[in-house]
MDTraj code that builds the backbone (N, CA, C; nanometers):
import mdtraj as md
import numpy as np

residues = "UNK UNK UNK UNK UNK UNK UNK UNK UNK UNK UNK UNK UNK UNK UNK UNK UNK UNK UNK UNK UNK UNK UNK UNK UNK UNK UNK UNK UNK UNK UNK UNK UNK UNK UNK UNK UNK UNK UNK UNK UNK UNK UNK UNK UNK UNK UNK UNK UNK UNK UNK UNK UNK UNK UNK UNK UNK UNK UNK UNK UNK UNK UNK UNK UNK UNK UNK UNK UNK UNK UNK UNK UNK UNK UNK UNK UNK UNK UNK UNK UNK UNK UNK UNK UNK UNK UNK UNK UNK UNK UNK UNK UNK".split()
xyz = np.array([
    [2.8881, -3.3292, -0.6638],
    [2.8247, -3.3642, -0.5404],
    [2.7833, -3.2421, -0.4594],
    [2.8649, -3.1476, -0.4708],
    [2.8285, -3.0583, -0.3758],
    [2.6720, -2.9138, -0.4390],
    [2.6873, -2.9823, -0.5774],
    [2.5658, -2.9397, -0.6220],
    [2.4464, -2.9598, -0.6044],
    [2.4220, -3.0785, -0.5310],
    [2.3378, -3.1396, -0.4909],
    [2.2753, -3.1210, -0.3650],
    [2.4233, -3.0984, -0.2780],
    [2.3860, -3.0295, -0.1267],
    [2.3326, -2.9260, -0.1300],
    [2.4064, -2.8427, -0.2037],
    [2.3343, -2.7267, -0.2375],
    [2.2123, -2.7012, -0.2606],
    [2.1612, -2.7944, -0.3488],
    [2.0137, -2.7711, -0.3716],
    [1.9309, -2.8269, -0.2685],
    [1.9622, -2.9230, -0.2106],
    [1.9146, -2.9853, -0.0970],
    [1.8517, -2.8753, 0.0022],
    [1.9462, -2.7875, 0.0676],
    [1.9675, -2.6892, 0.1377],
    [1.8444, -2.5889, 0.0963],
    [1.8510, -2.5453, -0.0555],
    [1.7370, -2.4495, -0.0827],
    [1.6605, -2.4855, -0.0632],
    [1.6362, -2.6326, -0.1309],
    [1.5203, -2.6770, -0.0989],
    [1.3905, -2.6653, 0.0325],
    [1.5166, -2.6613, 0.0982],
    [1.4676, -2.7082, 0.2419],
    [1.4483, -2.5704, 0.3103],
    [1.5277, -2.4570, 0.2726],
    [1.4968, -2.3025, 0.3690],
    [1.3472, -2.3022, 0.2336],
    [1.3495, -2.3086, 0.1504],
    [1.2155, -2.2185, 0.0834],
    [1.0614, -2.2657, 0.1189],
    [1.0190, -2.3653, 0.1633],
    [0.9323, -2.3752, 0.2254],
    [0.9134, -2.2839, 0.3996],
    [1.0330, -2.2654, 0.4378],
    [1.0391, -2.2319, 0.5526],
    [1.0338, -2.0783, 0.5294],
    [1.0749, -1.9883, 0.4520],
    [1.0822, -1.8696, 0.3941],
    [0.9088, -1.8400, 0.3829],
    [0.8123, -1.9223, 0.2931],
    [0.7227, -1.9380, 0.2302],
    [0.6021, -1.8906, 0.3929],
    [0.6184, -1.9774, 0.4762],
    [0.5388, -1.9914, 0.5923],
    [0.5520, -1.8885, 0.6864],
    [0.7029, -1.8584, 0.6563],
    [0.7385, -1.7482, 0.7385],
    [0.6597, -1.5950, 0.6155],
    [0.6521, -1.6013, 0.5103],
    [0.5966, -1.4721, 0.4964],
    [0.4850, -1.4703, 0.4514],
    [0.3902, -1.6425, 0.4963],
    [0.2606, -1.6327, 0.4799],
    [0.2102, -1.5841, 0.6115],
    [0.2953, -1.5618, 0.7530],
    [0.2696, -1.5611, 0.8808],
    [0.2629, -1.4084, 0.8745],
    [0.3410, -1.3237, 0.8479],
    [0.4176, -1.1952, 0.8035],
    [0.2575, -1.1467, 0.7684],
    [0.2116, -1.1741, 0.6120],
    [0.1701, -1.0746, 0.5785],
    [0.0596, -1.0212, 0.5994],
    [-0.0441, -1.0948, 0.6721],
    [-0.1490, -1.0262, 0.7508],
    [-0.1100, -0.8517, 0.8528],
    [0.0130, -0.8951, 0.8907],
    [0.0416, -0.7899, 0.9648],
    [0.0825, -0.6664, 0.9046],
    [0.1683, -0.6909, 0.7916],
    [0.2370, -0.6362, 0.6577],
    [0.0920, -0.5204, 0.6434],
    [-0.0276, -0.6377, 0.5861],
    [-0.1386, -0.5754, 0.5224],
    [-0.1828, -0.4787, 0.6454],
    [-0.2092, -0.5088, 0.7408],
    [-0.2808, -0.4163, 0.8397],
    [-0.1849, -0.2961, 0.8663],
    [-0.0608, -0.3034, 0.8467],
    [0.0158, -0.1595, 0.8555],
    [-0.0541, -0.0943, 0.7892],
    [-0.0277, -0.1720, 0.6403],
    [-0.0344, -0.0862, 0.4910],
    [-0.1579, -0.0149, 0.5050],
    [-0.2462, -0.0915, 0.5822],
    [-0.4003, 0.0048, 0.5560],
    [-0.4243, 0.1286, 0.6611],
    [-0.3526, 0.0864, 0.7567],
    [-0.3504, 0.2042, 0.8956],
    [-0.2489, 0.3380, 0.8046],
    [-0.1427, 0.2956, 0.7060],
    [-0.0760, 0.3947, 0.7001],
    [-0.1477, 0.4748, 0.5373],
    [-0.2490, 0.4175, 0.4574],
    [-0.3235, 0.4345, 0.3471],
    [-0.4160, 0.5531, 0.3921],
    [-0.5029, 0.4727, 0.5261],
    [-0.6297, 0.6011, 0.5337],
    [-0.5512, 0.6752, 0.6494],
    [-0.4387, 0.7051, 0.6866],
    [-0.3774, 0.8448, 0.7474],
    [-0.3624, 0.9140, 0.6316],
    [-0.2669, 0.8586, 0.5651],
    [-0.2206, 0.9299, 0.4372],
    [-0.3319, 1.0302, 0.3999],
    [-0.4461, 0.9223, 0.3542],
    [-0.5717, 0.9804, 0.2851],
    [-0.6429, 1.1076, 0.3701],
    [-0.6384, 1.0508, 0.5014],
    [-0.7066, 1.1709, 0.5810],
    [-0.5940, 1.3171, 0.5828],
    [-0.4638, 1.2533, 0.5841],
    [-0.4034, 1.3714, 0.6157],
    [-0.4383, 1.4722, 0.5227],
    [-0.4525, 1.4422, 0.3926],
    [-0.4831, 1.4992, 0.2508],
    [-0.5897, 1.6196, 0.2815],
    [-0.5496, 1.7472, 0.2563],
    [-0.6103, 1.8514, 0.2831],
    [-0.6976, 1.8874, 0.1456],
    [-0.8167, 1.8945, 0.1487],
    [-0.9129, 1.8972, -0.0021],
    [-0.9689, 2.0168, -0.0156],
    [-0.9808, 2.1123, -0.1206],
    [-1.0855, 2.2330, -0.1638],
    [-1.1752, 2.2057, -0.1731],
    [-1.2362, 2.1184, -0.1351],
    [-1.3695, 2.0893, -0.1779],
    [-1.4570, 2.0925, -0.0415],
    [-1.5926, 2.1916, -0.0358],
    [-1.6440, 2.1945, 0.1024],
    [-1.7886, 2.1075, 0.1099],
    [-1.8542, 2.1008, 0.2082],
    [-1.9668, 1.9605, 0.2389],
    [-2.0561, 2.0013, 0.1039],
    [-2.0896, 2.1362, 0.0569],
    [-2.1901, 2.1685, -0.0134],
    [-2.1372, 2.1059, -0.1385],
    [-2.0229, 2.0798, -0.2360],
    [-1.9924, 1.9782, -0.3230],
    [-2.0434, 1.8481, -0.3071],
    [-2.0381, 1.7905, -0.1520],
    [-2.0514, 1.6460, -0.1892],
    [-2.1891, 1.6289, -0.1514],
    [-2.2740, 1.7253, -0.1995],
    [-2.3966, 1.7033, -0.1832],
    [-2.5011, 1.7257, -0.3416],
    [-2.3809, 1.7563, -0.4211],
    [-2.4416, 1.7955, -0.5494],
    [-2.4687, 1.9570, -0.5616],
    [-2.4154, 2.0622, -0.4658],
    [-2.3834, 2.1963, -0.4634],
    [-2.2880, 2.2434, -0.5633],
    [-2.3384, 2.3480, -0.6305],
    [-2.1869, 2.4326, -0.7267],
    [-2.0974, 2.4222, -0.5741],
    [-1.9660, 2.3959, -0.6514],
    [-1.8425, 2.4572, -0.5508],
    [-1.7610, 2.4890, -0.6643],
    [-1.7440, 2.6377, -0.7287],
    [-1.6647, 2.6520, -0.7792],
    [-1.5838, 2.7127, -0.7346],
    [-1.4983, 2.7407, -0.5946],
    [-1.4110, 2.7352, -0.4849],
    [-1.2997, 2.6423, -0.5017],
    [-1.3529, 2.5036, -0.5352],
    [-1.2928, 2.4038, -0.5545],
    [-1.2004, 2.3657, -0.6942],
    [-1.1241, 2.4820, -0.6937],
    [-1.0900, 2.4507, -0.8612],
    [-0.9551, 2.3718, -0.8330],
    [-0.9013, 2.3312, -0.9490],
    [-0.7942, 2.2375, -0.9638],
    [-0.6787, 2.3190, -0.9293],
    [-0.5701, 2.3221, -0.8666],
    [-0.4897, 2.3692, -0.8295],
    [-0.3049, 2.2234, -0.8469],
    [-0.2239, 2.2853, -0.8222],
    [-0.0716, 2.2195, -0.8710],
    [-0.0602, 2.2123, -0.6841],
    [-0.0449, 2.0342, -0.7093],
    [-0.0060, 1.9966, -0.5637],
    [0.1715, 2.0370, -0.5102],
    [0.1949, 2.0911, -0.4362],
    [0.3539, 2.1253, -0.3764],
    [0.3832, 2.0992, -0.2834],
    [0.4819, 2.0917, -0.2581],
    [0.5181, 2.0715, -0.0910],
    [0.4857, 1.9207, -0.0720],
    [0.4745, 1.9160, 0.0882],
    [0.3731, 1.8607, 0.1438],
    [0.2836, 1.7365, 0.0798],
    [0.1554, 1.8409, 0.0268],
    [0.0668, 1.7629, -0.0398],
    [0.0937, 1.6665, -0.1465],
    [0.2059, 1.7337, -0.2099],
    [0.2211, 1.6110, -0.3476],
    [0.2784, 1.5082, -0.2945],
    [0.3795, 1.5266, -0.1335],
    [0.4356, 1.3772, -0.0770],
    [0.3328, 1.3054, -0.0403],
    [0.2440, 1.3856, 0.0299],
    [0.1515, 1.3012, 0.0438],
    [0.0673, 1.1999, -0.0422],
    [-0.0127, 1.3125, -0.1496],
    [-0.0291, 1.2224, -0.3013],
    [0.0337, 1.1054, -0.2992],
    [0.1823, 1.0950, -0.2803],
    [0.2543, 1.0065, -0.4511],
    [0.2714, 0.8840, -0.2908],
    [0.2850, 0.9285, -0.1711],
    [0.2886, 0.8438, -0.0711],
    [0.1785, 0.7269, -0.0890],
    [0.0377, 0.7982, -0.0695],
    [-0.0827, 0.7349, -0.0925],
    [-0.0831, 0.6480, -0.1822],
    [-0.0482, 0.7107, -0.2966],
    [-0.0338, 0.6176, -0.4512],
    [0.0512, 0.4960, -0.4497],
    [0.1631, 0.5291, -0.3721],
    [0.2579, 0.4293, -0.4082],
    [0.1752, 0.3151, -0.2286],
    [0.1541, 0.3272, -0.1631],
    [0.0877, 0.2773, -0.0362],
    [-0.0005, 0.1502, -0.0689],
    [-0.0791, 0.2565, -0.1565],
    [-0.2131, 0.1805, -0.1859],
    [-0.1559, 0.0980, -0.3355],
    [-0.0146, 0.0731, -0.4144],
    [0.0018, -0.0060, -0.4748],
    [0.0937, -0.1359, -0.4008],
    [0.1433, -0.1219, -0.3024],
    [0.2049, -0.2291, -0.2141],
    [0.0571, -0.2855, -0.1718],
    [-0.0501, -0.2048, -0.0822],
    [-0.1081, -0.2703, -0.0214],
    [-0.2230, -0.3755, -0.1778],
    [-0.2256, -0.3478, -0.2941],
    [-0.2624, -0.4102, -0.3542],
    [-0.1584, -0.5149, -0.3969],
    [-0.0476, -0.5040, -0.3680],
    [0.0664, -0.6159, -0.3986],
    [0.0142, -0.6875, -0.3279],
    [0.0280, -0.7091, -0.1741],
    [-0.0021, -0.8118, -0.1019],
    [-0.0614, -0.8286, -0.1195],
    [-0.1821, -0.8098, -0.1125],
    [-0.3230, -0.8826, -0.1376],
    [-0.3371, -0.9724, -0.2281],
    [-0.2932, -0.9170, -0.3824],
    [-0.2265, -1.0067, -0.5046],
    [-0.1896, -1.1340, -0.4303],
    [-0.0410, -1.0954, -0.3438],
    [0.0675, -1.1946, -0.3123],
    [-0.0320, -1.2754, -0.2034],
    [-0.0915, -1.2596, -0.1179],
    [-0.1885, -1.3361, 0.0283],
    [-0.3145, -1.4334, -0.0875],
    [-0.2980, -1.3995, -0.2281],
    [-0.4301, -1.4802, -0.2959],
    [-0.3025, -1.6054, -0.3613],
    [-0.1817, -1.5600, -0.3830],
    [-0.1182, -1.6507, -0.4777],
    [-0.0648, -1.7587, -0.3712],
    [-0.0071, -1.7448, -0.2212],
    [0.0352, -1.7927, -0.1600],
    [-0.0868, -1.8187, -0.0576],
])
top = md.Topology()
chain = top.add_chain()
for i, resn in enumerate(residues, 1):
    res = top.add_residue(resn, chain, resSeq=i)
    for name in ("N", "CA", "C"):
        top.add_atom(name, md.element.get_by_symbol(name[0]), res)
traj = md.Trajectory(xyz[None], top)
């Protein structure tokens, strides 16, 4: 019998769970994106306007991210894979 209550009980918080983090994740998402393009802007680049215009920049060579920059990197990376979680999760729910 008391197996039954039990399930009763889940039953009854998981819809309420459900609404509560369909309410949630709009807000969730709008962090995630305010804290994506800081990230991104914070990101300091070798690369100057005359590259993104189709200019040689060979200034701009590949260099080993440290410090700093690579938190930033792997921040971004991992940012922008939550903020594609939700989005996933805001299409399934």
């Amino acid at each position: 019998m008391q197996h039954s209550n039990y399930c009763g009980k889940v039953q009854a918080v998981v819809p309420y769970l459900l609404m509560t983090l369909v309410g949630i994740l709009p807000y969730i998402q709008i962090v995630l994106s305010v804290l994506l393009i800081v990230s991104i802007l914070l990101q300091q680049t070798g690369a100057s306007l005359g590259g993104a215009f189709g200019g040689d920049n060979f200034s701009a060579a590949y260099h080993t991210r440290r410090g700093s920059e690579l938190f930033l990197f792997w921040a971004s990376v991992s940012i922008a894979v939550l903020l594609a979680g939700t989005a996933l999760l805001a299409l399934v729910l």
